[in-house]
C-alpha positions as CSV (number, residue, x, y, z in Angstrom):
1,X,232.4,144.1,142.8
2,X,231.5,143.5,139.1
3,X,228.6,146.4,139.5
4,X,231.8,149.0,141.2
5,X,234.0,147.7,138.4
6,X,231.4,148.6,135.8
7,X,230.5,152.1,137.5
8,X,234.1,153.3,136.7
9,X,234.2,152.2,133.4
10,X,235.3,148.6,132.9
11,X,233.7,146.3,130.7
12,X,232.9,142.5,132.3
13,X,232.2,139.2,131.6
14,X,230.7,137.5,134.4
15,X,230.9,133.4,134.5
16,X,228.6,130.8,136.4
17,X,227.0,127.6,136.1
18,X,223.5,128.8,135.7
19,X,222.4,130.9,132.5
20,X,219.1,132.2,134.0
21,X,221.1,133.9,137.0
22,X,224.4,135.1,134.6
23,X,221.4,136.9,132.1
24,X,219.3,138.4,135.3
25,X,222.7,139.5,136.4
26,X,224.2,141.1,132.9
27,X,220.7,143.2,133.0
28,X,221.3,144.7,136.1
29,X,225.0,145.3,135.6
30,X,224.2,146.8,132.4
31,X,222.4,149.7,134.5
32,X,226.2,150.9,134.9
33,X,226.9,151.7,131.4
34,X,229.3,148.8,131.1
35,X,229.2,146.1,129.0
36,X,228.3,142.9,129.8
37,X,229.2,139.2,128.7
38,X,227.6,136.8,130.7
39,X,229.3,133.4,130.1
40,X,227.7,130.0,131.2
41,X,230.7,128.1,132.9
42,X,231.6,125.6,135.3
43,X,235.2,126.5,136.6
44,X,236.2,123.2,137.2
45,X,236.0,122.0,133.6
46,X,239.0,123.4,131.6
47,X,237.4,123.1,128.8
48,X,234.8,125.5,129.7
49,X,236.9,128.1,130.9
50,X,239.1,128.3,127.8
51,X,235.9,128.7,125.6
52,X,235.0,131.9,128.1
53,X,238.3,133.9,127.4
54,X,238.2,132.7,124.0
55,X,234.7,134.4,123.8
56,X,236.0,137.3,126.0
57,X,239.1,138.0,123.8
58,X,237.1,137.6,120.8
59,X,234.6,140.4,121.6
60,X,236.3,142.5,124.1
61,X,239.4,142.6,122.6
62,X,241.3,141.0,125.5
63,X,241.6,140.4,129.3
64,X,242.9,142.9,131.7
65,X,241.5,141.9,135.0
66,X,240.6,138.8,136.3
67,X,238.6,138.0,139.8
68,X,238.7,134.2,141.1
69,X,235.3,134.6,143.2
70,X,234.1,130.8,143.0
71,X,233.7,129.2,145.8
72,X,231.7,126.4,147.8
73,X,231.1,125.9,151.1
74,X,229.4,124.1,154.0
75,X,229.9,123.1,157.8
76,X,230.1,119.8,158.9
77,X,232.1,118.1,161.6
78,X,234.9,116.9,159.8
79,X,234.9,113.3,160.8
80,X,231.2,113.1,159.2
81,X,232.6,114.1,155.5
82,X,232.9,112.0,152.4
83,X,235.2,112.0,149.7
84,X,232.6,113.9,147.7
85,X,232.1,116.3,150.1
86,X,235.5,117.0,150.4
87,X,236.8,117.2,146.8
88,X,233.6,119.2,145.4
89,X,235.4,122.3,147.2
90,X,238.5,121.3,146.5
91,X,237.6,121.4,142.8
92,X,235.6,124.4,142.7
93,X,238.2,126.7,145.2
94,X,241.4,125.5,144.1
95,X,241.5,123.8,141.0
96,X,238.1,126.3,139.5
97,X,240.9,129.3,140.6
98,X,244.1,127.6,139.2
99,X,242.1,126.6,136.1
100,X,241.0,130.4,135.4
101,X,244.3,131.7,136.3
102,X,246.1,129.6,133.4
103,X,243.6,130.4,130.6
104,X,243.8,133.9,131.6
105,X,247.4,134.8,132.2
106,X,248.4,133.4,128.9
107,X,246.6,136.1,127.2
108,X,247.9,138.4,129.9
109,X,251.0,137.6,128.7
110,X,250.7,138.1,125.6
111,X,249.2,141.6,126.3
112,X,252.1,142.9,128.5
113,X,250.5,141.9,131.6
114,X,247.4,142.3,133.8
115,X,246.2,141.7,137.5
116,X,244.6,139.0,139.1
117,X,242.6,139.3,142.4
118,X,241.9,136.4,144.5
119,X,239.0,136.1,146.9
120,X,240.2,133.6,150.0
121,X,239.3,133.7,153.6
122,X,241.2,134.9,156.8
123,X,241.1,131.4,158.3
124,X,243.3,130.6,155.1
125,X,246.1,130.7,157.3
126,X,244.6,130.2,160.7
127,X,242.5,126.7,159.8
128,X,239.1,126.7,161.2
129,X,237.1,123.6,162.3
130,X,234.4,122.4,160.4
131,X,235.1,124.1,157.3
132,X,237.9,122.0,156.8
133,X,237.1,121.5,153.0
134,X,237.1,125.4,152.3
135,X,240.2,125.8,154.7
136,X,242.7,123.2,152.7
137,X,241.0,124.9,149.6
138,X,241.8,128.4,150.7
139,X,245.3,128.1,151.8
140,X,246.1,126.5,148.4
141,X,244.8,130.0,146.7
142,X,246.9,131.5,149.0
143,X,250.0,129.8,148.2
144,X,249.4,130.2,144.4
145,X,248.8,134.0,144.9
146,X,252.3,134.6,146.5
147,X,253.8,132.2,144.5
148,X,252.9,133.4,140.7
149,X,253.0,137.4,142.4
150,X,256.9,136.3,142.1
151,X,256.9,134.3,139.1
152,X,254.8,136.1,137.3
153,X,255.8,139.8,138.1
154,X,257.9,139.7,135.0
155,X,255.5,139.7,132.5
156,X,254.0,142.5,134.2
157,X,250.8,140.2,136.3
158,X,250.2,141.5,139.6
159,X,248.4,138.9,141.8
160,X,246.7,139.9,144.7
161,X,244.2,138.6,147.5
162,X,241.5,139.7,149.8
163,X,240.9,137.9,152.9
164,X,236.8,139.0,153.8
165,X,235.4,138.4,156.9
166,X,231.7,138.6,157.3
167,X,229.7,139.6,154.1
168,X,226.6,138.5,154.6
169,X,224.6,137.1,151.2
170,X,221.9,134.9,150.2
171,X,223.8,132.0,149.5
172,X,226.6,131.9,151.8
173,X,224.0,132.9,155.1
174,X,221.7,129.6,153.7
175,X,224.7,127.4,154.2
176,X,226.6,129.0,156.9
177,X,224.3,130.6,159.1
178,X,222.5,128.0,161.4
179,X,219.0,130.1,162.2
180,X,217.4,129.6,165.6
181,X,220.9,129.4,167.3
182,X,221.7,133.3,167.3
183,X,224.8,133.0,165.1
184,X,224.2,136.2,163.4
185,X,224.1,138.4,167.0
186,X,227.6,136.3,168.2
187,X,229.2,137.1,165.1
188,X,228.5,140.7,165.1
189,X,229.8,140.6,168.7
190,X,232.9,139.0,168.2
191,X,233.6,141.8,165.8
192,X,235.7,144.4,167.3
193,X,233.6,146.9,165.3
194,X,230.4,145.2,166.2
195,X,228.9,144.7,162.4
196,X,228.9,142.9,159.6
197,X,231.0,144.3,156.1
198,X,229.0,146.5,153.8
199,X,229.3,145.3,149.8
200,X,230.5,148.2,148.7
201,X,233.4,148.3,151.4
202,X,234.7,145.1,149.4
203,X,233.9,146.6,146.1
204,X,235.9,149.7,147.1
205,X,239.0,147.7,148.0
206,X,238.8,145.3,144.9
207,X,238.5,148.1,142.4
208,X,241.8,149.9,144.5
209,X,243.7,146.4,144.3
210,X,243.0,145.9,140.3
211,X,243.7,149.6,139.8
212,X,246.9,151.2,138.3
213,X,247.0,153.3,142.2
214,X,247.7,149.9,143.3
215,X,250.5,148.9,140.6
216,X,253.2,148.3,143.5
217,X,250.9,146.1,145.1
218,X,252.0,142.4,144.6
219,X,251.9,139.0,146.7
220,X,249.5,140.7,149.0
221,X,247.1,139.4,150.5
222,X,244.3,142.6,152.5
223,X,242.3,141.2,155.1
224,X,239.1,143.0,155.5
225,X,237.0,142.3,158.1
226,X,236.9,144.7,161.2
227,X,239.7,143.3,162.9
228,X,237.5,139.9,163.7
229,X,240.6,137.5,163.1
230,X,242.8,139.3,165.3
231,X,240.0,138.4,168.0
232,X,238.6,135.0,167.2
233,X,240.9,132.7,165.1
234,X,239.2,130.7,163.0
235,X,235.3,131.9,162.3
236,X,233.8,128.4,162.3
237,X,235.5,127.0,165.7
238,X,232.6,128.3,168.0
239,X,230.5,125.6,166.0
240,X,231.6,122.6,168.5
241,X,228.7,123.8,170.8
242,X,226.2,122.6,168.3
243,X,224.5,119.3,169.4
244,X,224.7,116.4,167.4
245,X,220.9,116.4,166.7
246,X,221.6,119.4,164.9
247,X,224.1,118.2,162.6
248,X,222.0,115.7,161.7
249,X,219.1,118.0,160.9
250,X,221.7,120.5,158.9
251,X,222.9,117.2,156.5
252,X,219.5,115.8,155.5
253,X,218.3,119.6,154.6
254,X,221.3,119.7,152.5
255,X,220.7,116.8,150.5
256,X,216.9,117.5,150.2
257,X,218.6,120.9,148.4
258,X,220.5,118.8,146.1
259,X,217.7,116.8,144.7
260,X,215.6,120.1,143.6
């Protein structure tokens, strides 16, 4: 999205947790012509967000666009999570999106307005077992988007959401995507057009939605992903035919990840 954005002419600032990644990242994205402010920052401390649009207002000017696009994710059978587990979503997808939403607005407001794009999920509103976590997380960015597109509409922020289906990427296929168990082949199946989206599909629709085209374009939420809801409620329900070895295998890998 950030490398669309920058291809018709926005500038960006681009925020994450690990400075290594954020510089790699401004290099590439300065390919565009755009530039680039990458912004160490962990969503979930307020702090930390108010020092990125203070840096962002202080040498671009202002804010005109913002994209929530944080997230965290994993599977598990829901009567095998802790409190941890639980609330480290919670914190990055709900409060990490109402966190960035507040710093930023207020300079939208003072700047007769601006837009604000959402990233959820489809199963936002359908639930989905064993992503209950993400789900509760999701649907709260859901209810915030069509409740500020009201509220907010009179200082001129638009709020918006997109609802992708299948995107595949590094990190989400690591923690989502069991291999050895065919998961990729079922989902393309499911799909009523028989793929996976293409990153440029979402970029397309992201750029449209934070666009002037889309300035009647409020409280929405677009749901992009072949049609795949409409079929299959719920993307992680097929897990329950996963033996319980397997889960077992799935957590210890995960917290041999978290002590690297």
């Amino acid at each position: 999205m950030s490398q669309r954005f920058g291809e018709l002419g926005a500038n960006l600032v681009i925020a994450g947790r690990r400075g290594d990644v954020l510089e790699e990242t401004a290099i590439e994205l300065r390919a565009t012509g755009a530039k680039v402010l990458p912004v160490q920052c962990d969503v979930r401390n307020t702090t930390e967000v108010q020092e990125m649009v203070d840096r962002t207002v202080a040498e671009l000017g202002g804010v005109n666009v913002l994209v929530n696009n944080a997230a965290g994710n994993f599977i598990s059978p829901t009567e095998n999570l802790t409190e941890g587990g639980f609330k480290v979503i919670v914190d990055i997808v709900l409060h990490g999106t109402f966190n960035c939403t507040m710093a930023v607005a207020k300079q939208m407001m003072k700047n007769s307005g601006g837009t604000i794009l959402n990233i959820i999920t489809t199963y936002a509103w359908t639930g989905s077992g064993y992503v209950v976590p993400s789900a509760c997380a999701k649907a709260g960015v859901l209810a915030m988007t069509r409740s500020l597109a009201v509220e907010w509409a009179k200082y001129g922020i638009r709020t918006n959401a997109i609802a992708p289906g299948p995107f595949p990427t590094e990190g989400a296929w690591k923690r989502l995507v069991i291999p050895g168990l065919g998961i990729e082949r079922k989902m393309k199946k499911r799909n009523p057009l028989g793929r996976f989206g293409d990153q440029i599909e979402l970029a397309n629709l992201a750029s449209y939605l934070v666009s002037d085209g889309a300035g009647y374009i409020n409280g929405e939420v677009v749901t992009i992903d072949g049609g795949e809801w409409l079929k299959g409620a719920g993307q992680f329900n097929q897990l329950e035919k996963i033996p319980g070895a397997a889960w077992k295998v799935m957590a210890a890998m995960r917290k041999r990840g978290k002590k690297k």
